[in-house]
Structures are given as C-alpha cells and as structure tokens.
ZAMARGU-4260 file (C-alpha; in steps of 0.2 Angstrom, whole numbers, plus 5000, padded with zeros to 4 digits):
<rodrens>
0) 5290/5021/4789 | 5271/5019/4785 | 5270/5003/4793 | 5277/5011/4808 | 5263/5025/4808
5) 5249/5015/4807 | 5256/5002/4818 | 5258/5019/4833 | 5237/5025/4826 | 5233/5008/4829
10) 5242/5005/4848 | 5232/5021/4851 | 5214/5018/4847 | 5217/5001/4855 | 5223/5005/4870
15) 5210/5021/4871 | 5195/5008/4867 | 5200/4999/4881 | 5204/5012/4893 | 5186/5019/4887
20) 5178/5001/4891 | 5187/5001/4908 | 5178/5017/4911 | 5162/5011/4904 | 5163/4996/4917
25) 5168/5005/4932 | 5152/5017/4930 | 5141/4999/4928 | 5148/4992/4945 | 5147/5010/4954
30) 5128/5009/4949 | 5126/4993/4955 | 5132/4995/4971 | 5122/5013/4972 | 5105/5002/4967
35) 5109/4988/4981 | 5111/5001/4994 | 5102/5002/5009 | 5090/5017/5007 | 5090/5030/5022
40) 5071/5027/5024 | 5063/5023/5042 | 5048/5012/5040 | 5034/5010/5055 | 5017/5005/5054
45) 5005/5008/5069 | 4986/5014/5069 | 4978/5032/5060 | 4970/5034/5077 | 4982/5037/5089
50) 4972/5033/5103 | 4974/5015/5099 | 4992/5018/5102 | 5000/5011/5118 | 5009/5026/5127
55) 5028/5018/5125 | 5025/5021/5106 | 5027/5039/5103 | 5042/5038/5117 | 5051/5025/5104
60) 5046/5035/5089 | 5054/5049/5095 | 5071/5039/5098 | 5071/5035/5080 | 5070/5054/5074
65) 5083/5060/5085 | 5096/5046/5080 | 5089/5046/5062 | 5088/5065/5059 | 5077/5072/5044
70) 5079/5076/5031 | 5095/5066/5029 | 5083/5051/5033 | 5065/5050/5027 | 5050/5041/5039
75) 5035/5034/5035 | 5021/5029/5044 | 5011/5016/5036 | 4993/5018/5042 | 4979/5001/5041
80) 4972/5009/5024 | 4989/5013/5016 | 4996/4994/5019 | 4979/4989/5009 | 4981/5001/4995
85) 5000/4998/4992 | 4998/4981/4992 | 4983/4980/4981 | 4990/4990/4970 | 5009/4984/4968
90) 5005/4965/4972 | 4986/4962/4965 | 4989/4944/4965 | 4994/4941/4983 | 4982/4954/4989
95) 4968/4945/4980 | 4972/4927/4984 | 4982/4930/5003 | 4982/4947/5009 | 4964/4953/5011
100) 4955/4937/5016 | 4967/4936/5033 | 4958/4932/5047 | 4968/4944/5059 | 4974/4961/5056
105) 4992/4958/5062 | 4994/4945/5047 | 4991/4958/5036 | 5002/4969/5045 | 5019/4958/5044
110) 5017/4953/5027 | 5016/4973/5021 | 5032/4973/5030 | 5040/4960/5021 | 5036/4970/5002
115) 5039/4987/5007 | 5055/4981/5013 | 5058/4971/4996 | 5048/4985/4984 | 5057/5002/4996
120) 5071/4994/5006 | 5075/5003/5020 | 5075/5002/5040 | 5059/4994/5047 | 5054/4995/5067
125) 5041/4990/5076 | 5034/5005/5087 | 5039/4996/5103 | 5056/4997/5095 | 5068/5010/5105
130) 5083/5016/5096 | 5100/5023/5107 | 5110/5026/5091 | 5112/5026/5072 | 5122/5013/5065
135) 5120/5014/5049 | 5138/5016/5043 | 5141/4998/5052 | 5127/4988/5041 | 5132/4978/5024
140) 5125/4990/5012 | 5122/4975/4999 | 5114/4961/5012 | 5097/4961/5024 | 5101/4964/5042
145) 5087/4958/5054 | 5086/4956/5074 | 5092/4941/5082 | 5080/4933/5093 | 5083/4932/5111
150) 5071/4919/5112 | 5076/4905/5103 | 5065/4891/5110 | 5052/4902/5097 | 5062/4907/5083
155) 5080/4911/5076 | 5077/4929/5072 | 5061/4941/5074 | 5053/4954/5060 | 5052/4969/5074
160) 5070/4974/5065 | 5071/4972/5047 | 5085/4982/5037 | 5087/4979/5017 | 5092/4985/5002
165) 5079/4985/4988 | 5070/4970/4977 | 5080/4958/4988 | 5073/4941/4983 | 5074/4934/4999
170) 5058/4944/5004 | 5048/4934/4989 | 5054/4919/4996 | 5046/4923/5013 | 5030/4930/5002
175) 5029/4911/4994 | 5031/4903/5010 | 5015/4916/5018 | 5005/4912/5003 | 5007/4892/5008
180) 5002/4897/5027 | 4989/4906/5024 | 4976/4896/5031 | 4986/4895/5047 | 4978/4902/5063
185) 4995/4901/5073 | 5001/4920/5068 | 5019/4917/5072 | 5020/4904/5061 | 5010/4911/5046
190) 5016/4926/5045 | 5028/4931/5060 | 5044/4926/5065 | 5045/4910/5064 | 5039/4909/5046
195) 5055/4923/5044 | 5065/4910/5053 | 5061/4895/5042 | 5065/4906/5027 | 5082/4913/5036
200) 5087/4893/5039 | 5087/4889/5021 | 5096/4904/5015 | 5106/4911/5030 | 5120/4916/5016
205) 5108/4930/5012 | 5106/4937/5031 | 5116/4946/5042 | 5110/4943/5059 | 5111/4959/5071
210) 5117/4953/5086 | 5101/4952/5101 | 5115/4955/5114 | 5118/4975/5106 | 5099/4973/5096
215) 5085/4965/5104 | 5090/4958/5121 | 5081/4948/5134 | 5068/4958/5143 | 5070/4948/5158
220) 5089/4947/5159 | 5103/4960/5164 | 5108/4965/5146 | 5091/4974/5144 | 5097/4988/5153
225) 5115/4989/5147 | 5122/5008/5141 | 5130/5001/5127 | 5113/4994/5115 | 5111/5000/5098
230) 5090/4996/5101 | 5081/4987/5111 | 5062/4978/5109 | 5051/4984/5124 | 5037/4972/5119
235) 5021/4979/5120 | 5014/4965/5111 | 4996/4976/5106 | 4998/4967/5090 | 4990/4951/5096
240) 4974/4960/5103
</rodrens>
C-alpha cells in the first residue's frame, strides 16, 4: 500500500514540474515574440528650420498623423543635431571613424536611419513620403519590411520606407558595408539605396519587400494616382542639394 502512495506523490510532482515548465516556457516564447515586435513608433528626419523645408513636406507629415493617430503611435522628428548626438553617443566607433567625416549631409542622414531602425525599430518615412492608410496589422511583426523600388534599372528596393523590429542584425550588416564605402562620392551607392540593395541580395530571407505597385509607385506611370495605395514617394529629391 505504501508503494502505491508514493508511487501516486510522485506521478504528481512530476506531472506538476512539467506542467510548471510548460508554463515557464510559454511565458519565454511570449516575450520573445513581444521583444521582436514592430514598435508603434513613426521615425522622420527633416531640418530644425522649417524654412528649409519643401512645401509638400508638412502636407505628407500630416498624412502620417491622421492614419497613425497619437498617442497609440509615437513620432519623432530627428532634427541634424539629434542624429549627431544619438549616434555619437550609441555608436562612438562608427561616428568617429565613418559618420562625422562624410563629406555630404545626406550620408549622414541615411546611415542614422539605418541605426535608429536597428537601436528603436519602428516605421521610418522620408518626408516626401504620403501615407493613404495604416497597415500596420498586415506587416510581419518579426521581419524588416522596406519599399520596393519602382526603378529597378537603379536599385532593388529604396530606404524612403523602412519598417523593423528592434536590434535586427540586418541593419549592422548595412552599417559594415557604409563603413567600406565610405570614401565613396556616389551617395546612392555609399549610403543610399543601392548600398540597401546589395545588402538585401545577399540576405533577401530577412526582407519582406512592400510591394511598389500598393507602396512606392512610378511617378510617371498610371499607378501613381491609384485610389487603392497604402503610400506613395512624391520625390522631392532636396536631399541631393
């Protein structure tokens, strides 16, 4: 009869152990998924002076707040002096031996892009960006989503929309490949979208590629107009002045 006892007390602990463990588990995977979320943040960089700014911009800006309503979403504007002074301080060594000795502005520019999406993650848009509605809920929560280009005679995808979950490593891999560019004067390819694309062809698992048709389409073509578009790039192109 006393075998019998300790035979049920042990059946129990075991079987409570393990139920307890299967708990413990589910809670890791829950917070793994919560960490590689997308964060509800809206990134954009543009001048302090908003004299610099090209009319279209506030008009865009504008879109992004009515379809990505505070306070359920959180937006930053990344002025000049902020880009320096976040990348300084949370990436010293690229800022000293890349970041402040670029030659144009712009360079500095994209490649902040590139680690605020990797040290925040978030939704980063250009200011020429215009935005129709949210579609947040049709993003892969755990993967980078970024523009399609419509012009792929210059590149596979463009850095205008960026979307990503946090401390993604793709992003160091396109910090590593600036750092080798650096002395570059062609601005697409050092910095812009085709140094994004040349990373995105030798990881293209890591990407999900927003389609340019409901994205980014042609300027020139009739899709630009259609009622259906999630955004659309109005192309301002300031940045190479």
């Amino acid at each position: 009869m006393i075998y019998i006892i300790f035979f049920i007390i042990f059946i129990f602990i075991f079987f409570s152990f393990k139920y307890i463990n299967i708990l413990f588990q589910k809670e890791l995977f829950n917070n793994y998924k919560l960490n590689y979320n997308i964060p509800k943040i809206i990134h954009q960089t543009a001048p302090k002076n908003k004299i610099k700014w090209h009319p279209i911009w506030n008009k865009c800006h504008k879109t992004w707040l009515k379809f990505f309503p505070i306070p359920e979403y959180k937006h930053i504007m990344w002025y000049d002096e902020d880009l320096d002074s976040f990348v300084k301080n949370e990436f010293p060594f690229f800022y000293n031996n890349t970041y402040k000795n670029y030659d144009k502005n712009i360079k500095k520019i994209d490649s902040a892009r590139y680690l605020i999406l990797y040290k925040y993650g978030g939704i980063y848009a250009d200011m020429d960006y215009m935005c129709f509605k949210n579609f947040y809920n049709i993003l892969p929560k755990n993967k980078i989503s970024i523009s399609e280009s419509p012009y792929k005679e210059n590149e596979e995808i463009q850095n205008a929309l960026m979307i990503s979950p946090p401390n993604n490593s793709f992003w160091l891999e396109v910090i590593k490949l600036a750092e080798k560019r650096k002395h570059s004067n062609n601005i697409l390819y050092s910095t812009g979208p085709r140094l994004l694309s040349d990373v995105y062809l030798q990881k293209k698992k890591k990407v999900n590629v927003l389609p340019s048709l409901l994205f980014n389409p042609h300027n020139r073509k009739k899709e630009f107009n259609n009622t259906n578009l999630y955004t659309k790039h109005i192309g301002t192109v300031s940045w190479g002045k």
